[in-house]
C-alpha positions as CSV (number, residue, x, y, z in Angstrom):
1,X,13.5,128.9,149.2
2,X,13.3,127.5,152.7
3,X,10.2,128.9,154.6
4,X,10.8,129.2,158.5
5,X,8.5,127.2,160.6
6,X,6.3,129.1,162.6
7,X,5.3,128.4,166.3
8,X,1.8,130.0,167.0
9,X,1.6,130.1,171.2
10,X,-1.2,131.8,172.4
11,X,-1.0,132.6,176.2
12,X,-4.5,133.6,178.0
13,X,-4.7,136.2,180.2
14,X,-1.8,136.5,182.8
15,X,0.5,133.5,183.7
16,X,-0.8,131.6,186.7
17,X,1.7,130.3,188.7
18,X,0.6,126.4,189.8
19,X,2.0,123.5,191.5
20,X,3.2,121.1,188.7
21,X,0.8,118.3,190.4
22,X,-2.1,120.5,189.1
23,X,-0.7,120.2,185.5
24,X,-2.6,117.3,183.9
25,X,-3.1,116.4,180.0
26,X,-6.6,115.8,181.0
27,X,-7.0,119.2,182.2
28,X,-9.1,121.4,179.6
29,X,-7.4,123.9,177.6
30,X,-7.7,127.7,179.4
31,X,-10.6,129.6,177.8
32,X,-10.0,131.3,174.6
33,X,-7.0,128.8,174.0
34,X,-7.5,127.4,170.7
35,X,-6.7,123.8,170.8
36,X,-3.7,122.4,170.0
37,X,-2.2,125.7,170.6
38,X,-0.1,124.9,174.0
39,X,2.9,123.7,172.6
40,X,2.0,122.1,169.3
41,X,3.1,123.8,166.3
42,X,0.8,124.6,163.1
43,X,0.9,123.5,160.3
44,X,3.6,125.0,157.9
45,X,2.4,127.1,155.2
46,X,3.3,125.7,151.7
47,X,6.0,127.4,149.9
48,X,5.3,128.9,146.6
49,X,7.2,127.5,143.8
50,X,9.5,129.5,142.8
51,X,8.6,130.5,139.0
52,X,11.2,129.6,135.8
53,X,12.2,130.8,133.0
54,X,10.0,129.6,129.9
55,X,13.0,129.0,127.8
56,X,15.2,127.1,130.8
57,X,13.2,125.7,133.1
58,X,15.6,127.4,135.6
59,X,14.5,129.8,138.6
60,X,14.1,133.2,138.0
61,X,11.0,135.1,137.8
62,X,13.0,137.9,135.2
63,X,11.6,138.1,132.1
64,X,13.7,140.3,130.2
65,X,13.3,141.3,126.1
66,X,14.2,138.6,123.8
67,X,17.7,139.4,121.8
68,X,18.0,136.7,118.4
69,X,21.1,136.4,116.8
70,X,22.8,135.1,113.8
71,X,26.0,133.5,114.4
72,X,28.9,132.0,112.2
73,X,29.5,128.0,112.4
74,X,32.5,127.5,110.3
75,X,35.6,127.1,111.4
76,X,36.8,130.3,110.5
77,X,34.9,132.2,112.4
78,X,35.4,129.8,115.7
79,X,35.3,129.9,118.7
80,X,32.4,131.9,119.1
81,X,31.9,134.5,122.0
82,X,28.5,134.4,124.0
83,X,26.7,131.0,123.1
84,X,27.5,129.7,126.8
85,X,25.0,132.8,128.4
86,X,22.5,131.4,125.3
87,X,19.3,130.2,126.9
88,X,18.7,128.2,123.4
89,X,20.8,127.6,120.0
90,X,19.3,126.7,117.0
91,X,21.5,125.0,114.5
92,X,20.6,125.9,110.9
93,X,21.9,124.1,107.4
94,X,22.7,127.3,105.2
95,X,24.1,127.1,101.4
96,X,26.6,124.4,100.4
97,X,25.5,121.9,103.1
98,X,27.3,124.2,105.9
99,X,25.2,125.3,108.9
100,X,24.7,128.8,110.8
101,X,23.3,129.5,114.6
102,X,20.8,131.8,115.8
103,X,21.3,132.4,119.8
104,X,18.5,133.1,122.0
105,X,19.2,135.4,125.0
106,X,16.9,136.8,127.5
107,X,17.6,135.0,131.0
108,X,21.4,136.5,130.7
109,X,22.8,138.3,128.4
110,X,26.7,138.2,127.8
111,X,27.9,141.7,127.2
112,X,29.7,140.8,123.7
113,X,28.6,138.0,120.9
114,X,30.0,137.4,117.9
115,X,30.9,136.7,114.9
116,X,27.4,137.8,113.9
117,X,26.6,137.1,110.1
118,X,23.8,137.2,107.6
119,X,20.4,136.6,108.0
120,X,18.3,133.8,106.4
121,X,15.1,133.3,105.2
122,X,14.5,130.4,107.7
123,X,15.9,132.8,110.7
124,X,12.0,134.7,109.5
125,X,9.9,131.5,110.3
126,X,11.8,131.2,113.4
127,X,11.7,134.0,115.2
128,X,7.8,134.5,115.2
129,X,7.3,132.1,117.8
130,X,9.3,134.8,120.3
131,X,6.3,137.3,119.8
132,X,8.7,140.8,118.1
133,X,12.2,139.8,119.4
134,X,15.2,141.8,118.6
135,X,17.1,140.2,115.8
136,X,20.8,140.7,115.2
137,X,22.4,139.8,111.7
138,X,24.6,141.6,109.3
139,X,23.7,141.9,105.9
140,X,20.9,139.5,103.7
141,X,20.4,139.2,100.2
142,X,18.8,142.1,98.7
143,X,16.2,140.3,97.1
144,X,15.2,139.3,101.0
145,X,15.4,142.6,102.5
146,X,11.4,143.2,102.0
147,X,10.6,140.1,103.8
148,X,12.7,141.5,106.8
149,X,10.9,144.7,106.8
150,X,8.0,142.7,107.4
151,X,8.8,140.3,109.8
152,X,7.6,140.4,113.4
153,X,11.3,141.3,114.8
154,X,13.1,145.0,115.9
155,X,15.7,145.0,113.3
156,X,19.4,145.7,115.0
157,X,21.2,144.7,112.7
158,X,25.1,146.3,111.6
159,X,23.0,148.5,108.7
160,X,20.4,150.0,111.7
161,X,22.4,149.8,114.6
162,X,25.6,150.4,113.3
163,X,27.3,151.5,116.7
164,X,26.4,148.4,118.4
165,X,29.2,146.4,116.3
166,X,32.6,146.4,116.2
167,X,35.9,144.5,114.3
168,X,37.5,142.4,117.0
169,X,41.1,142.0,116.5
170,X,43.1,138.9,115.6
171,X,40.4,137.8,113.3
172,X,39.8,138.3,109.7
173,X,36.9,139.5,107.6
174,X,34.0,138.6,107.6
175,X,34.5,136.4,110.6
176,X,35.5,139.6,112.9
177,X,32.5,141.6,113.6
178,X,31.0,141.1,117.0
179,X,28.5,143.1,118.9
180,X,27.9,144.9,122.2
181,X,24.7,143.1,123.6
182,X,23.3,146.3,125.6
183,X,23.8,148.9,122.6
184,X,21.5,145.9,120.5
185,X,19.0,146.1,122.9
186,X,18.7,150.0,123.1
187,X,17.8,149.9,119.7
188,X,15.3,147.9,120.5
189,X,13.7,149.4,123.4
190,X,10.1,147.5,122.8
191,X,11.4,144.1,121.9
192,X,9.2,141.4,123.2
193,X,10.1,139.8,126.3
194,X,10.6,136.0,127.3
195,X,7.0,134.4,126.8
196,X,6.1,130.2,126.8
197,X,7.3,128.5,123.5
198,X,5.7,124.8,124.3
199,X,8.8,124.0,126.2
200,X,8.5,121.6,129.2
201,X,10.9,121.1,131.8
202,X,11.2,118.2,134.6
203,X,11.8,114.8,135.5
204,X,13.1,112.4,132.4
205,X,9.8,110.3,131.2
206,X,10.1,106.8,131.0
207,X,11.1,105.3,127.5
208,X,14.6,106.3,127.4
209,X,17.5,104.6,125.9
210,X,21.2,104.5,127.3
211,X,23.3,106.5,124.8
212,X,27.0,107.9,125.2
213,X,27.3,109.7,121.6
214,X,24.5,110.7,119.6
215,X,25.6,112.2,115.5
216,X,23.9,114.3,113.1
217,X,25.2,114.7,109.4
218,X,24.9,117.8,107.0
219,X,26.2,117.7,103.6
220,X,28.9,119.5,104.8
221,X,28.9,119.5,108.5
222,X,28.8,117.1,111.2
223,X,28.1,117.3,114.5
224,X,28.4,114.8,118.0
225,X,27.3,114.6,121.3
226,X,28.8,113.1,123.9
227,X,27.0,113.0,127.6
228,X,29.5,113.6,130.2
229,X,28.2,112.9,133.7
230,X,30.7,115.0,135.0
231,X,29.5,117.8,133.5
232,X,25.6,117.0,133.6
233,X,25.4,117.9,130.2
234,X,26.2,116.7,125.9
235,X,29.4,118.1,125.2
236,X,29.5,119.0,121.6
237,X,32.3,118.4,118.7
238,X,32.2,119.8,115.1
239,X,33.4,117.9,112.3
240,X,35.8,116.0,114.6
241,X,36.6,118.8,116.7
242,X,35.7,119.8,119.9
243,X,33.4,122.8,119.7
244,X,35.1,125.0,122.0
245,X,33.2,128.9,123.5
246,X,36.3,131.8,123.2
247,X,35.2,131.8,127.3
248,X,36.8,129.2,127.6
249,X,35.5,125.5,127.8
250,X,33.6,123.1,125.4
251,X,30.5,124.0,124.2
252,X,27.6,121.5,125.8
253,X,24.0,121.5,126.9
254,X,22.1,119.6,129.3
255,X,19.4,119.2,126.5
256,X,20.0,119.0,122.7
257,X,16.9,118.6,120.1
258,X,17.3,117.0,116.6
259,X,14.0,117.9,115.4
260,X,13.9,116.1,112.2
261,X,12.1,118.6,109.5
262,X,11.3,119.1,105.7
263,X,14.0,121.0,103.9
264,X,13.6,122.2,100.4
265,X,15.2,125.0,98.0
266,X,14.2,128.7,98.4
267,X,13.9,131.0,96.3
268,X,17.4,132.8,97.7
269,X,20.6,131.7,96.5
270,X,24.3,133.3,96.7
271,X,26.9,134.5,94.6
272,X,28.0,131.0,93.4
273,X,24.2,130.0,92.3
274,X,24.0,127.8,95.6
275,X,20.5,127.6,96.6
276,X,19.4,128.5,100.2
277,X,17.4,125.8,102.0
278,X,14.3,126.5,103.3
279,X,13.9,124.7,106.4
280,X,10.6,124.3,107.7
281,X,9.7,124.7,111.5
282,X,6.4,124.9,111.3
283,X,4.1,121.6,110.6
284,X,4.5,118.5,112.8
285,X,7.5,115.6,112.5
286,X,9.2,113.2,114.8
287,X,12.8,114.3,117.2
288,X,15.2,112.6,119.2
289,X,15.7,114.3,122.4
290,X,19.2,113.6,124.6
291,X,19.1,114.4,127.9
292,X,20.4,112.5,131.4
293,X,22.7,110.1,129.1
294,X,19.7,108.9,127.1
295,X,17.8,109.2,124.1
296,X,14.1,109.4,124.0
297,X,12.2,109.4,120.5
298,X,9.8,112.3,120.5
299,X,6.8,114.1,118.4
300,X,7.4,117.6,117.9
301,X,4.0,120.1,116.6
302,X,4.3,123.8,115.7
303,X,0.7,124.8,113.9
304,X,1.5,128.2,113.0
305,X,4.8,131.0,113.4
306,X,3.2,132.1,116.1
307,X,3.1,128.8,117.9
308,X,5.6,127.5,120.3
309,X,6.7,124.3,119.7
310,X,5.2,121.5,121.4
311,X,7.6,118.2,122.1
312,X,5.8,115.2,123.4
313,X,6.4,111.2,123.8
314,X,5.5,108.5,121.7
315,X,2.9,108.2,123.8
316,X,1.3,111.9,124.0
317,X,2.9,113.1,127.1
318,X,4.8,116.2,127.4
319,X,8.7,115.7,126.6
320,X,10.0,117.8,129.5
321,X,13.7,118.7,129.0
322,X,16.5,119.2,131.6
323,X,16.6,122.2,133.0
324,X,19.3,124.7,131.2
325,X,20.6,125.6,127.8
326,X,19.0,124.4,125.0
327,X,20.1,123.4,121.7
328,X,18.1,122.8,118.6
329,X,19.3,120.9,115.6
330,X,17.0,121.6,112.5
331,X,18.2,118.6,110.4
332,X,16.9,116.2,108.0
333,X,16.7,112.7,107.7
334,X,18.1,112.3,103.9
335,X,19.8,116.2,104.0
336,X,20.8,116.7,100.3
337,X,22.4,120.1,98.6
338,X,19.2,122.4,97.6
């Protein structure tokens, strides 16, 4: 915000008309002129930053209730509706060596996401981090059920809020439902609003290595990014293809996070006997963070839920990230089939 410069004059008394000779810079300033005043302008008054969005790094002082969602990364259910307006995306591995999103919204929120699926038991060591967010899914494991009743989200999911969803046409079940994005959040009227998470945002630290492509393999998914300077961001593709929004355009972020983690076999498993992994996001490990055309190798440290998570340098010094959308890539270093 530019702040106008302004020009303090005092004038003394009444304006004395004088011969210009009589005008000397050695003269004295007129009584009760404060000095420096004839002419000179003060100082300008600092501008206030102003503030950013916690999960960004982007102006805007709003901070609006926190809407979490779980959303379908298959091909089936592609392209997805509302991850562009996302202010972060966490990529998941889910049964079979396939992954799943959860979206975080707060900064803006599109009016319509989708295709929202089931909830997982790593979504519940996620989400605590976001104080009581609102959490969109549709449908768990019964056997899980308990542990969402007790997790620190507003539960708007398709069984709760069942007016908030709808079938959208041209696409088959499951990979159809979508959801209206205000009628989520009335449903959620106390939902927790945008707080810090440990996220740090500014200029690129020193250490960085030129990369145009950066890969990270699932068991059964693969995903690259590719820095396009054009765009000022990592452009994504999925198995091969590009990973494209239903707004139009190819999915990309100025900052994606592969934050290298422990996964192991939960106590959850579907229909086939496929185990659900259990990743962990708590705990401390190392990341790889891609922003600016470079890679920087990273610490990442999350005591407890209820932390943020902190990102720093080899060294110790905060990671800061490039302002914008933020993707997080939960992956493992050796990812096997729990």
């Amino acid at each position: 915000m530019r702040v106008s410069r302004m020009i303090a004059v005092t004038l003394a008394g009444v304006a004395v008309l004088a011969p210009a000779a009589a005008c000397s810079s050695d003269d004295p300033a007129s009584p009760g002129t404060p000095a420096g005043a004839a002419g000179e302008p003060s100082a300008a008054p600092t501008p206030t930053p102003e503030p950013t969005h916690p999960f960004t790094g982007l102006p805007g002082a709003a901070r609006r209730a926190v809407l979490t969602a779980k959303i379908e990364n298959t091909s089936a259910g592609k392209p997805q509706l509302g991850l562009k307006s996302a202010d972060i995306v966490y990529v998941e591995q889910v049964e079979a060596g396939l992954t799943r999103l959860m979206a975080v919204f707060s900064s803006k929120i599109p009016a319509k996401i989708g295709p929202v699926r089931s909830a997982r038991i790593s979504d519940l060591h996620i989400v605590p981090q976001f104080g009581r967010p609102a959490f969109a899914y549709s449908g768990a494991q019964t056997k899980m059920l308990p542990f969402i009743a007790e997790a620190p989200l507003y539960d708007v999911s398709d069984s709760r809020q069942p007016g908030a969803y709808f079938r959208q046409p041209g696409r088959f079940a499951p990979y159809n439902l979508f959801a209206e994005t205000r009628k989520l959040l009335a449903g959620a009227p106390k939902a927790s609003k945008a707080k810090d998470i440990g996220f740090t945002f500014g200029d690129a630290p020193e250490g960085g290595v030129p990369r145009k492509t950066y890969s990270v393999k699932y068991p059964a998914a693969s995903f690259t990014f590719g820095w396009s300077k054009t765009a000022g961001k990592w452009l994504i593709w999925q198995d091969g293809k590009k990973d494209m929004a239903a707004e139009g355009g190819q999915l990309g972020a100025p900052t994606i996070v592969v934050q290298y983690t422990k996964t192991e076999r939960s106590e959850f498993h579907d229909k086939n006997q496929s185990y659900t992994p259990l990743v962990h996001s708590t705990g401390k490990g190392r990341a790889i963070v891609l922003r600016d055309g470079q890679a920087f190798k990273a610490r990442w440290s999350r005591p407890k839920e209820k932390d943020g998570t902190v990102f720093t340098t080899e060294t110790g010094e905060p990671m800061n990230f490039a302002p914008g959308q933020v993707w997080v890539v939960l992956a493992s270093a050796k990812p096997v089939i729990p």
